[in-house]
VEXDREN-2710 file (C-alpha; in Angstrom, 1 decimal):
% VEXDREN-2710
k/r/px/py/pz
1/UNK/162.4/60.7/71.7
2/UNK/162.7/64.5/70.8
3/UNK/163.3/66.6/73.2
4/UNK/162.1/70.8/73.8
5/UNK/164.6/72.2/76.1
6/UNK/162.7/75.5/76.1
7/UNK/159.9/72.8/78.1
8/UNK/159.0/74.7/81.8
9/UNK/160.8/72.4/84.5
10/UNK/157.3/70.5/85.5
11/UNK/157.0/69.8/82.0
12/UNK/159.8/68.5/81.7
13/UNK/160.0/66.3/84.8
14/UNK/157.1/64.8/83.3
15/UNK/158.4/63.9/80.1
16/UNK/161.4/62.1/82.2
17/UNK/158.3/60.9/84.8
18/UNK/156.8/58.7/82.3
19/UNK/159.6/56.3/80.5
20/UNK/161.1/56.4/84.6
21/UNK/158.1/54.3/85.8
22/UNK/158.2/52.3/82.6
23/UNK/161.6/51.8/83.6
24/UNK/162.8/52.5/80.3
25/UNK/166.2/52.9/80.6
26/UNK/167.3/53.8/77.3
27/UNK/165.0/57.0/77.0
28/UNK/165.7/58.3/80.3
29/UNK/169.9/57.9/79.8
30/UNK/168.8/59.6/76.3
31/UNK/166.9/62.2/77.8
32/UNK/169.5/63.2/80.3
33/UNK/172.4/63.2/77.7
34/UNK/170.6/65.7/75.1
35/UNK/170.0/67.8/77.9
36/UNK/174.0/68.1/79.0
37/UNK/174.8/68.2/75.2
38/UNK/172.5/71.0/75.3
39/UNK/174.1/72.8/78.1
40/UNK/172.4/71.4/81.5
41/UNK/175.1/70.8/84.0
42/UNK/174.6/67.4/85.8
43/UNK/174.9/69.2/89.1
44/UNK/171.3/70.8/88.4
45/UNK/169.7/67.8/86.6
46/UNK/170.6/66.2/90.0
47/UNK/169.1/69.2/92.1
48/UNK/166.4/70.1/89.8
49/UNK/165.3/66.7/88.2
50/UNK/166.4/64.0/89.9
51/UNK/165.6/64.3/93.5
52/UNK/162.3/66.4/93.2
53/UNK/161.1/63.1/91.0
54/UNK/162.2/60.7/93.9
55/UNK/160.0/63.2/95.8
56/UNK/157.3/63.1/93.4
57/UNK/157.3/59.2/93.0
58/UNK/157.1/58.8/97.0
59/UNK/153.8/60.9/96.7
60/UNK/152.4/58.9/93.8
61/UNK/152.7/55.8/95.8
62/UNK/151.5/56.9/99.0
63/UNK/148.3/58.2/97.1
64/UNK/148.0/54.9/95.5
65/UNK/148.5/56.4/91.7
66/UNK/151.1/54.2/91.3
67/UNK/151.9/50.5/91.6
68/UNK/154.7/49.2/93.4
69/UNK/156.3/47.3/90.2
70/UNK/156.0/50.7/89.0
71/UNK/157.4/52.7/92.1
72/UNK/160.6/50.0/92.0
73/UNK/161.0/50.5/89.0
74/UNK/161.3/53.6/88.4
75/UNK/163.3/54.6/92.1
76/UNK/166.2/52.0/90.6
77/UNK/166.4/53.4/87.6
78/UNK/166.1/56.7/89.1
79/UNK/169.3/55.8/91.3
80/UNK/171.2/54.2/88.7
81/UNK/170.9/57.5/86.2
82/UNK/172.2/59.6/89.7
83/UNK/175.2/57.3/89.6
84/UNK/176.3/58.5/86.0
85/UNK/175.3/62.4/86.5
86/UNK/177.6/62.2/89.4
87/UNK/180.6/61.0/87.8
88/UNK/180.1/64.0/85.2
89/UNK/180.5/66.4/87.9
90/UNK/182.5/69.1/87.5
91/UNK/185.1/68.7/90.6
92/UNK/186.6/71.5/92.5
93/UNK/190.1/72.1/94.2
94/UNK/190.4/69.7/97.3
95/UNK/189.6/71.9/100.7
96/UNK/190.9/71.4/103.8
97/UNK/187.5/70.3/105.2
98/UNK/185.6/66.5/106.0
99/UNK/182.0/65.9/106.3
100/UNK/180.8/63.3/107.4
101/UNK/177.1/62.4/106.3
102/UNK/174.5/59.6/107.6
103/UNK/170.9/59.5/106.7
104/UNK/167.1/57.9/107.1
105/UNK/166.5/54.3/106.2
106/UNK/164.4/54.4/103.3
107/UNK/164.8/55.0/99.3
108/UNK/164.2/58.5/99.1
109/UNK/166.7/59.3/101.7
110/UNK/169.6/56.6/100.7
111/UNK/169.2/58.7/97.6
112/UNK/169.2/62.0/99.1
113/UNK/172.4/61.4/101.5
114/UNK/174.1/60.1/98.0
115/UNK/173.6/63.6/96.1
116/UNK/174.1/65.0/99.6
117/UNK/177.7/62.9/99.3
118/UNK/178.3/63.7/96.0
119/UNK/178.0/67.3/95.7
120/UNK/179.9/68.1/98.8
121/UNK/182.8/65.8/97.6
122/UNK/182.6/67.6/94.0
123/UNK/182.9/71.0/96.1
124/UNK/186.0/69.7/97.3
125/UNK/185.2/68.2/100.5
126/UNK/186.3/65.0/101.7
127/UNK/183.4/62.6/102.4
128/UNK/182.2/59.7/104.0
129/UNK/178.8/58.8/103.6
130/UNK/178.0/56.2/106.1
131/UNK/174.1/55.6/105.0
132/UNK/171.6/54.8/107.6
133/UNK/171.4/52.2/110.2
134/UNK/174.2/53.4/111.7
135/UNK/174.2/52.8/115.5
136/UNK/175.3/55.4/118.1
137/UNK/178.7/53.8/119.3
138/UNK/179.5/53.2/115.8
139/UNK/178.8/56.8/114.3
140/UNK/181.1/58.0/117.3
141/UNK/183.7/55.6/116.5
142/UNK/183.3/57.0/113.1
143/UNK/184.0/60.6/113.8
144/UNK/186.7/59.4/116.2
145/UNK/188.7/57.7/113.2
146/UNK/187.7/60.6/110.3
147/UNK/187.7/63.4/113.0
148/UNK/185.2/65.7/110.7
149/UNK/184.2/69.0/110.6
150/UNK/180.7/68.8/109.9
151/UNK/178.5/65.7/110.1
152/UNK/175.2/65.9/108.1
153/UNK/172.0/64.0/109.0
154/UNK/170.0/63.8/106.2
155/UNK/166.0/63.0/106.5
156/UNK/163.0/63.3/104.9
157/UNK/160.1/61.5/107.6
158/UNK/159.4/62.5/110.8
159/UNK/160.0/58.5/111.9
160/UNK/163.5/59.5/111.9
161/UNK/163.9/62.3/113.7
162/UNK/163.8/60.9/117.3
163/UNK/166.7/58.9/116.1
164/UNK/168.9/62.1/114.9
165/UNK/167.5/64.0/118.4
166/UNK/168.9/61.2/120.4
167/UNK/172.2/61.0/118.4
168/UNK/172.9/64.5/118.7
169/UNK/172.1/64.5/122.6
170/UNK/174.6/62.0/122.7
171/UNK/177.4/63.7/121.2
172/UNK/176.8/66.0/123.1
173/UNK/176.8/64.2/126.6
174/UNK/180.3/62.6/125.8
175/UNK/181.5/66.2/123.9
176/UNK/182.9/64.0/121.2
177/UNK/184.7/66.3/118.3
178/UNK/183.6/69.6/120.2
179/UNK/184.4/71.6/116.9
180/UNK/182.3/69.8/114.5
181/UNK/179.3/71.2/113.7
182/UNK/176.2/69.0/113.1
183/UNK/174.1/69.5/110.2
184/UNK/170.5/68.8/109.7
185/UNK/168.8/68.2/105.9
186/UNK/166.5/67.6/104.1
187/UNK/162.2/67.7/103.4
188/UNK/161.4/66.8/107.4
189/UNK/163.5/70.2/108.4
190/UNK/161.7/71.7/105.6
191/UNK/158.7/71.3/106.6
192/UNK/158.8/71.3/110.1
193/UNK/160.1/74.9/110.4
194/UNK/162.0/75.3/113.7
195/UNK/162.8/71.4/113.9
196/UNK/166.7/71.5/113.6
197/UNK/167.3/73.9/115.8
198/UNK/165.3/72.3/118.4
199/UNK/167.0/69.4/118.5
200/UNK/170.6/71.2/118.7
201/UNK/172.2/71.2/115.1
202/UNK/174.5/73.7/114.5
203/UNK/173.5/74.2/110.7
204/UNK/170.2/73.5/108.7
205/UNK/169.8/72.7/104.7
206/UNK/166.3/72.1/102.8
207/UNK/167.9/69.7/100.4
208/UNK/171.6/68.5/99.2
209/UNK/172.0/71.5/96.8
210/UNK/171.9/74.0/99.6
211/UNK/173.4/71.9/102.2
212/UNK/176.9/72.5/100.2
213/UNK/176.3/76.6/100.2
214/UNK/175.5/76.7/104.3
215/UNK/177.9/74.6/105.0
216/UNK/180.5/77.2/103.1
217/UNK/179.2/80.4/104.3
218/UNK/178.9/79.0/107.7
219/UNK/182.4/77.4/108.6
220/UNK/182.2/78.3/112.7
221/UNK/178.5/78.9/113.5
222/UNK/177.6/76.4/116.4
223/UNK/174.0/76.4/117.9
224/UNK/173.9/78.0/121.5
225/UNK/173.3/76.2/124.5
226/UNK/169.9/77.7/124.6
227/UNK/169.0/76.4/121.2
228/UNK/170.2/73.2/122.4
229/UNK/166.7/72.1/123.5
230/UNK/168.2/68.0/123.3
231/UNK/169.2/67.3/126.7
232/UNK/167.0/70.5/128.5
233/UNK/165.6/68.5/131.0
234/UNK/168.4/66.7/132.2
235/UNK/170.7/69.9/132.2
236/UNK/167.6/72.1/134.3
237/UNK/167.3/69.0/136.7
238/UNK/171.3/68.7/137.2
239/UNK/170.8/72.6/137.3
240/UNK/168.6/72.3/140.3
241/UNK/170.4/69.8/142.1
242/UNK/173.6/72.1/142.1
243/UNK/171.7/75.0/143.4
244/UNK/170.4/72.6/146.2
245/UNK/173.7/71.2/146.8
246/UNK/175.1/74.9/147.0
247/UNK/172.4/75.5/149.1
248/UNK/172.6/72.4/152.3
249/UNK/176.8/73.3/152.0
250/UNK/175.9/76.6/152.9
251/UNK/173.4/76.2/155.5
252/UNK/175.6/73.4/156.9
253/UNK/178.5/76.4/157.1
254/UNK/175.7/78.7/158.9
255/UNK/175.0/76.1/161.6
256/UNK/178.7/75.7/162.2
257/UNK/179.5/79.1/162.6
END
């Protein structure tokens, strides 16, 4: 298949679209290879190509444009060619730095924590990507044994989001690994402007490209206890009961006296 490099970027998405959801896998490695020869780093084929289709392919679907022998084909195929652009990516100098990075349940997500994985471990980080599923007491065990600097939660449905809100209360009721920060990424952030910070992450990223750059320009930024709205209640009721603890000790002392 020939190839126009000088195609716009929707254009050619859709000439890589098509032979994905025939699953023709010869085509699509061919398509991806003439592009590197031709000076596309895999780093942006992964950004730029890759994960928007995985985005594009969920939409498809849920419109019903698209079968479902077509859908799994294409989303394996799709994961199989991220495989090989990853080990082509160029790899930095190891840092002193360790993320930690879970994510959703579903396809698009498994696929967006492993870019996620994979591009902060070329940037020099050291990874673990723990996928999704993960219960609480294990993902603290977790940071107890890796002890990292920044754990990323990476989603794209709002289904998953009362599941990151209730994690993140959680580290912080047992103040496990005080000095990590908690990252939240991906489309449901993106959409739902606001939604990180309100459920106390330190750091947000729209997708796994930029997840790499806040996490490096932001090494120390930790979200405030009033942008912490996880846990409000419970720390405005244990607010109130001090105050009226305070307040029977010191009219007991009055009556004493």
């Amino acid at each position: 298949m020939s190839l126009d490099f000088n195609l716009s970027a929707s254009k050619f998405s859709q000439a890589y679209l098509e032979p994905l959801l025939a699953g023709d896998r010869v085509t699509c490695r061919n398509m991806l290879d003439k592009a590197m020869e031709a000076g596309v780093e895999p780093r942006d084929l992964l950004t730029d190509l890759v994960w928007p289709t995985m985005e594009l392919l969920q939409s498809l679907y849920k419109e019903d444009r698209i079968s479902i022998a077509g859908l799994n084909l294409a989303t394996r195929l799709n994961r199989s060619l991220t495989d090989q652009l990853c080990a082509r990516l160029v790899r930095n100098a190891s840092k002193d730095r360790k993320a930690l990075i879970f994510c959703g349940d579903d396809e698009p997500e498994e696929l967006g924590g492993q870019i996620c994985a994979e591009l902060f471990e070329a940037d020099g980080w050291t990874v673990r990507f723990a996928g999704g599923g993960v219960p609480h007491d294990e993902v603290l065990k977790l940071i107890g044994d890796f002890r990292p600097d920044l754990l990323v939660n990476f989603g794209t449905l709002p289904s998953g989001v009362p599941a990151v809100r209730k994690m993140i209360d959680y580290l912080r009721e047992v103040n496990s690994c005080p000095d990590m920060q908690v990252m939240c990424c991906g489309g449901i952030y993106k959409r739902a402007e606001g939604l990180s910070e309100e459920i106390g992450a330190d750091l947000f990223a729209p997708d796994a490209a930029d997840a790499v750059i806040v996490a490096n320009e932001h090494p120390t930024r930790k979200a405030t206890v009033d942008q912490q709205t996880v846990g409000r209640t419970r720390r405005v009721r244990k607010a109130a009961a001090d105050a009226q603890q305070k307040s029977e000790v010191q009219g007991t002392t009055v009556n004493a006296a």
